[in-house]
N, C-alpha and C positions, 0 to 999 in steps of 0.2 A: 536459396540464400540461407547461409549458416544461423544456426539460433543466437551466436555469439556477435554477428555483424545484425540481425535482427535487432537486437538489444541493442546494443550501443546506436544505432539511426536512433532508433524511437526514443532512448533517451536523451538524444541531442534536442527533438522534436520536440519535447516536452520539456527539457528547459529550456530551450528558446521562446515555447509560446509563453510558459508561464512566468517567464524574466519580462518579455514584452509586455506582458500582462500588468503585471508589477509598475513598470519603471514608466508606464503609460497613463497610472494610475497618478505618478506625481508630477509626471510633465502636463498632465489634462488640468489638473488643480493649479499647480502656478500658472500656467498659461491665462487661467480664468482670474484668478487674483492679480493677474499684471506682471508678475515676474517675467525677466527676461529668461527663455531656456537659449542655452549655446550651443549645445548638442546630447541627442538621444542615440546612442550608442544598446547596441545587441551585442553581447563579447566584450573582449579587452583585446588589445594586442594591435595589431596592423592592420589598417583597413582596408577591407576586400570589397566594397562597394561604400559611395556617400552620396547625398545627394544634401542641396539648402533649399529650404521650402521656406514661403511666407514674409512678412514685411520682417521680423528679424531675422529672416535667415540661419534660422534652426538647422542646423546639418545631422542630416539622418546619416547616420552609421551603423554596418553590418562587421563586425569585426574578425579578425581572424581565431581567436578563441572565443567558444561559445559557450563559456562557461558561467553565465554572469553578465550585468551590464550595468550603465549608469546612467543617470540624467544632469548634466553638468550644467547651473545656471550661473548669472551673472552674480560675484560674491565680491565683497568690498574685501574682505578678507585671503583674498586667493587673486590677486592683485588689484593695478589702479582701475580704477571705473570713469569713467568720463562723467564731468559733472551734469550733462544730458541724460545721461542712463543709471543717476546713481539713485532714484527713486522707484528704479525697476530691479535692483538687486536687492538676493535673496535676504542678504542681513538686515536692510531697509524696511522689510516686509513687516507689519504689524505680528507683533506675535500669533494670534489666533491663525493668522495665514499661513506662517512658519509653519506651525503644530499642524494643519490643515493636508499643505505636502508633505509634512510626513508620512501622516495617516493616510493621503492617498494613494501609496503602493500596498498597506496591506488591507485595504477597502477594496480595491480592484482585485487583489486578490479573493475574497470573498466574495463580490460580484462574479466571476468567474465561474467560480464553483456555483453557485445558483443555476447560473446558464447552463453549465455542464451537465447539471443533474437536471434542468426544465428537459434538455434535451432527448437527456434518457429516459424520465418519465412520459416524455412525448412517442419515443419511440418503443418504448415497452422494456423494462428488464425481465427478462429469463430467468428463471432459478428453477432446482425441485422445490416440490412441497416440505418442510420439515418433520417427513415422519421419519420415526427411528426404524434401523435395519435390527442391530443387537444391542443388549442389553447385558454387561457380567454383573451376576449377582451380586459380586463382590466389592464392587466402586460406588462411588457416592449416588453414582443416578440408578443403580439397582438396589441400594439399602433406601434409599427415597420410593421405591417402590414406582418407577419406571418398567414398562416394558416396551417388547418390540414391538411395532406396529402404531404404537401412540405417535400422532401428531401435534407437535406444539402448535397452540391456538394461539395464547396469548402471554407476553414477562412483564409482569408487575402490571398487570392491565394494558398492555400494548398490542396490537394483535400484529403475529407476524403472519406473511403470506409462501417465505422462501426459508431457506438454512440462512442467506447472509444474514436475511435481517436477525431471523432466531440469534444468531453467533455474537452480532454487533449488540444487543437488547441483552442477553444473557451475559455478556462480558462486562455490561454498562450496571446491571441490576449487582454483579459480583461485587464492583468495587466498592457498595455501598456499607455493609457489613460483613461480606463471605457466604450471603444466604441468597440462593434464588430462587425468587416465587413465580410460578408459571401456571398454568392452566393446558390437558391435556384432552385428546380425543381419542379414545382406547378404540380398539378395533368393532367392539361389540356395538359401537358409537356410544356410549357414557361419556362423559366429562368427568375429569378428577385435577384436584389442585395439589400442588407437589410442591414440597421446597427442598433444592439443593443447599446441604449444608457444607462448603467448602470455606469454611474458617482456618485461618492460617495457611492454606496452601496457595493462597494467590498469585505468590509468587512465581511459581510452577506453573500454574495453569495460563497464565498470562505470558508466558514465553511463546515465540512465534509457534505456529500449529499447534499446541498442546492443549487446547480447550476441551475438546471433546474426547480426547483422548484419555485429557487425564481425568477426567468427567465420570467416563466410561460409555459415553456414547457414541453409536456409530450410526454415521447416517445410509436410510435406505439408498441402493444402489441395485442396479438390474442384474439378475444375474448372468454372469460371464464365465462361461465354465473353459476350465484349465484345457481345451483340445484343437490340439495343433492342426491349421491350417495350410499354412504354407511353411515349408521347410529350407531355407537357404541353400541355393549350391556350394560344399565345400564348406559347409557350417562346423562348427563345431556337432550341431544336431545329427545331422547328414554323415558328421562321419561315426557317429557314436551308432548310428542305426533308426536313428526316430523317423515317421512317416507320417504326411499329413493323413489325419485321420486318430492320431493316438490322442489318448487322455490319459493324463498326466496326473497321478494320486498321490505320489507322496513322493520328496527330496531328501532323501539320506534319512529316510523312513519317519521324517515331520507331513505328515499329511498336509496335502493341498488340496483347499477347497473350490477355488474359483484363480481365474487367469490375474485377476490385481496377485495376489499370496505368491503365485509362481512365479512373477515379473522381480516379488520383493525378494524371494528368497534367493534368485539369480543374482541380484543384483549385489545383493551383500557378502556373494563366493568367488570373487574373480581372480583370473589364473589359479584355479581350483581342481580338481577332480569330485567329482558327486558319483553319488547311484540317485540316477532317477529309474521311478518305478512305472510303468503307464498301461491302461489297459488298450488292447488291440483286440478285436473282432471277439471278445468276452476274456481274453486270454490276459495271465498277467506279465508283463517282460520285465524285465531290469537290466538297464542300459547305463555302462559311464561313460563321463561327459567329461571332457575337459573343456571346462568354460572359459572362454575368451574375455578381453577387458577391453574396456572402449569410456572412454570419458564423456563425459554430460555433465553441462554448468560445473565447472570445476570440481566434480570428482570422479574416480574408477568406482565402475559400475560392471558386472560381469552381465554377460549376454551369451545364449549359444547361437543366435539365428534362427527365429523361429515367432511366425506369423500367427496369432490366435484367430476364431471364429467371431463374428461377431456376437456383441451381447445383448441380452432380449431388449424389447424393444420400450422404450419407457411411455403407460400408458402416462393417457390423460388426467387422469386422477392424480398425476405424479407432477404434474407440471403445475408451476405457481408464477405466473407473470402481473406486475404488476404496471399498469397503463392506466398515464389519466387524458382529456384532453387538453388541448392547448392552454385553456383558461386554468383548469383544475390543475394544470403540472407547477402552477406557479407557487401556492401556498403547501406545496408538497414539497418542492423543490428548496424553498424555504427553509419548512421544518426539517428535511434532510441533513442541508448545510449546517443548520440550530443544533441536530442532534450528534452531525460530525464534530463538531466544533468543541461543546461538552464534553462532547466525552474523549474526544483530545487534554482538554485541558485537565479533564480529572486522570488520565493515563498521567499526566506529564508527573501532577499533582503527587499522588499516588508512588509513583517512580520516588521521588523525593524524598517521600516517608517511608520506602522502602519494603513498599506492599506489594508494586507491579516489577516485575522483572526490566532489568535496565538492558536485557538484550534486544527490547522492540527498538530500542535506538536503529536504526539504519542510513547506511553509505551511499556512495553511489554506487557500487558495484552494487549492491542488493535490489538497490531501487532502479538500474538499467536493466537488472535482469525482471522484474516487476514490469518495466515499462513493455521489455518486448513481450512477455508474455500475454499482457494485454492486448497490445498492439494487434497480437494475431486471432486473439477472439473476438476483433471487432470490434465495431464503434461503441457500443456501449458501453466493455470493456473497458476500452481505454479513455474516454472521456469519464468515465468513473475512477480510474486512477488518478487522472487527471484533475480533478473537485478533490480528492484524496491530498496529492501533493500539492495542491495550492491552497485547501486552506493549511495545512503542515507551515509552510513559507509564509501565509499569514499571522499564524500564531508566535512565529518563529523572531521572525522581523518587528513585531511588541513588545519583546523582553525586553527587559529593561539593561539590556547592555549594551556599551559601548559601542561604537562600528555599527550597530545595528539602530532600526529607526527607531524602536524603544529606547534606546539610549540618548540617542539627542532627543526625544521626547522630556525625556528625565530631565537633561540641562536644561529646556526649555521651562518646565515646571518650575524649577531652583532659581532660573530667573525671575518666573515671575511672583517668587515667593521672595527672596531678594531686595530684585527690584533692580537688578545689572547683573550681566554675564559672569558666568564662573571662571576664574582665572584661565588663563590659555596652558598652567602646569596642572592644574590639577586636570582640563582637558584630556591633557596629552599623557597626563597616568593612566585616566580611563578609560582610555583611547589603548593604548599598553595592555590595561589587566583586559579589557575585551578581548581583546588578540590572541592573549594566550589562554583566555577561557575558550573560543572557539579553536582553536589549534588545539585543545585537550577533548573535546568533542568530538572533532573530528578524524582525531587520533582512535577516540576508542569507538566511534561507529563505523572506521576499519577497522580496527578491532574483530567488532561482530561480525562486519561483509564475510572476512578471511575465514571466521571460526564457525559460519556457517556453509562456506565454501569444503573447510577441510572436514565438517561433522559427517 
């Protein structure tokens, strides 16, 4: 199965669950406060499955777009109501019940993610340990007085066990002033305290990948040395002369040190001509290549056909899994979603003031391709992108605009500050400026999808 039909399943999967997640979240609430629901729809568009469940005959719907969904109850306002059923519509409903449905789609939301992460804690997340591989002297974590082999302990008193958490903890400690305080374990085993000072460049480092990069660290990795294994028939390799067995030293005389370098420097020459240089049985050759092109996630990428050896083997000392059990994943799982959630909100925050990079906005192209890749590293994976994109839809569906449940949360508030509903024009402006405040979001989080597609 292609990566590109990969992707798109899993992100149908994952909005579907977490729209039912959602929209289950407000039919579970008025149901318990008495509201009539009329129908709980998955998708918009023509129904491809219903069914009516219960003394009111709730009709479950699977729709033909599954992009979205709704929970549609009995509204004095969205026609007549029978004077039997008009103290079970949703207008009728005591305020605090009103506000109640609201909040219950992005509460379900947040429940969700709890689960998702009890899950993974239950089942153990994987990671390496956070020791550094290199260190340039010349970046902020080498004038800090980092080096290789240091393992991060602990950011701003946190102890981390993996790179994610390091990544997510060190990007949380950044946004606070530009400075990160951490705790290290040098090779000799010493402890030494460090602070990254990356003031003013926030902005930068907070763009997709660029953390450690622009940091200057690189995290350990096993070595994979640059020597060919298998050789394509009819390769571009094959016809240049290469043989499994060569090692591969240098691409148009930039040295190659290990098989990631040689994958990158291939990939950035396509429909090219190179000298690559490789050694054979001590001997040096120099072979050209006319490197082929082949697309991957929407961009050319040159390749010549050609199979590396495997990379050593990663010890145990390298591995960092963290597992609690059953009971223990609960207040883990918790503070997980606490700590996702945070530091969402200060990203968002931050974005505002114009400290974090407004490229982490993302589409759905970016975020179907997120889903499939998940998807295929398993459960864990993707139930963690999963708590990822649902509280995202939590926080999201709060704001306080229009269209969104923040936003009649607002009208709601105005009423009860008031003391009677806001005009149905001034609604229906707000209803308007929401509109095309998300149609400008979602204008420029395609935007990014494309610009990280064509980068």
């Amino acid at each position: 199965m292609s990566n590109v039909l990969i992707s798109i399943l899993s992100f149908l999967l994952a909005i579907s669950v977490l729209v039912a997640v959602h929209e289950f979240g407000h039919f579970w609430v008025a149901r318990k406060i008495g509201i009539k629901v009329l129908r709980f729809s998955i998708g918009f568009g023509r129904p491809l499955w219903s069914r009516k469940i219960g003394v009111d005959q709730t009709e479950l719907v699977i729709a033909s777009i599954p992009l979205g969904g709704y929970v549609k109850m009995l509204d004095e306002r969205e026609g007549e109501v029978p004077e039997c059923d008009r103290q079970r519509s949703f207008n009728s409903a005591p305020m605090w019940g009103r506000m109640a449905v609201l909040v219950g789609g992005p509460a379900a939301n947040f429940l969700f993610a709890i689960f998702a992460y009890w899950i993974m804690f239950v089942v153990g997340v994987p990671g390496l340990a956070p020791v550094v591989g290199e260190i340039a002297p010349d970046t902020i974590a080498g004038q800090a007085g980092m080096r290789g082999g240091d393992q991060i302990l602990q950011v701003r008193g946190k102890a981390v066990a993996t790179w994610e958490s390091a990544m997510l903890n060190l990007l949380d400690d950044m946004l606070d002033d530009g400075r990160i305080e951490f705790q290290v374990r040098g090779e000799d085993g010493a402890t030494r305290n460090l602070v990254l000072d990356a003031t003013g460049k926030e902005s930068q480092l907070t763009e997709p990948g660029a953390l450690f990069d622009g940091l200057g660290i690189r995290p350990w990795q096993p070595y994979w040395p640059a020597t060919i294994e298998v050789v394509d028939p009819d390769g571009p390799a094959e016809q240049a002369g290469m043989l499994p067995g060569d090692r591969v030293v240098a691409i148009d005389d930039i040295e190659v040190g290990d098989w990631p370098a040689l994958v990158s420097q291939l990939q950035d020459r396509p429909d090219q001509q190179v000298r690559v240089t490789v050694q054979r049985d001590g001997v040096s050759k120099s072979l050209l290549v006319n490197v082929a092109s082949m697309q991957r996630e929407g961009r050319t990428v040159g390749r010549i056909g050609v199979q590396g050896v495997r990379p050593e083997a990663v010890p145990d000392s390298m591995h960092g899994t963290t597992r609690y059990g059953p009971l223990g994943a609960i207040p883990a799982a918790l503070t997980k979603t606490w700590d996702m959630t945070t530091l969402t909100l200060r990203m968002l925050w931050k974005m505002l003031e114009g400290v974090v990079s407004p490229k982490n906005i993302s589409g759905p192209i970016n975020i179907a391709q997120y889903a499939g890749v998940s998807a295929s590293m398993g459960l864990v994976a993707f139930a963690s992108f999963l708590a990822v994109v649902s509280i995202s839809l939590g926080i999201i569906n709060l704001m306080p605009v229009p269209m969104l449940d923040g936003g009649q949360l607002l009208y709601h508030f105005a009423e009860l500050i008031t003391g009677k509903p806001l005009p149905e024009r001034v609604q229906m402006i707000g209803h308007q400026a929401g509109l095309v405040l998300l149609a400008m979001l979602m204008t420029f989080a395609f935007y990014n999808d494309i610009a990280r597609l064509l980068d």
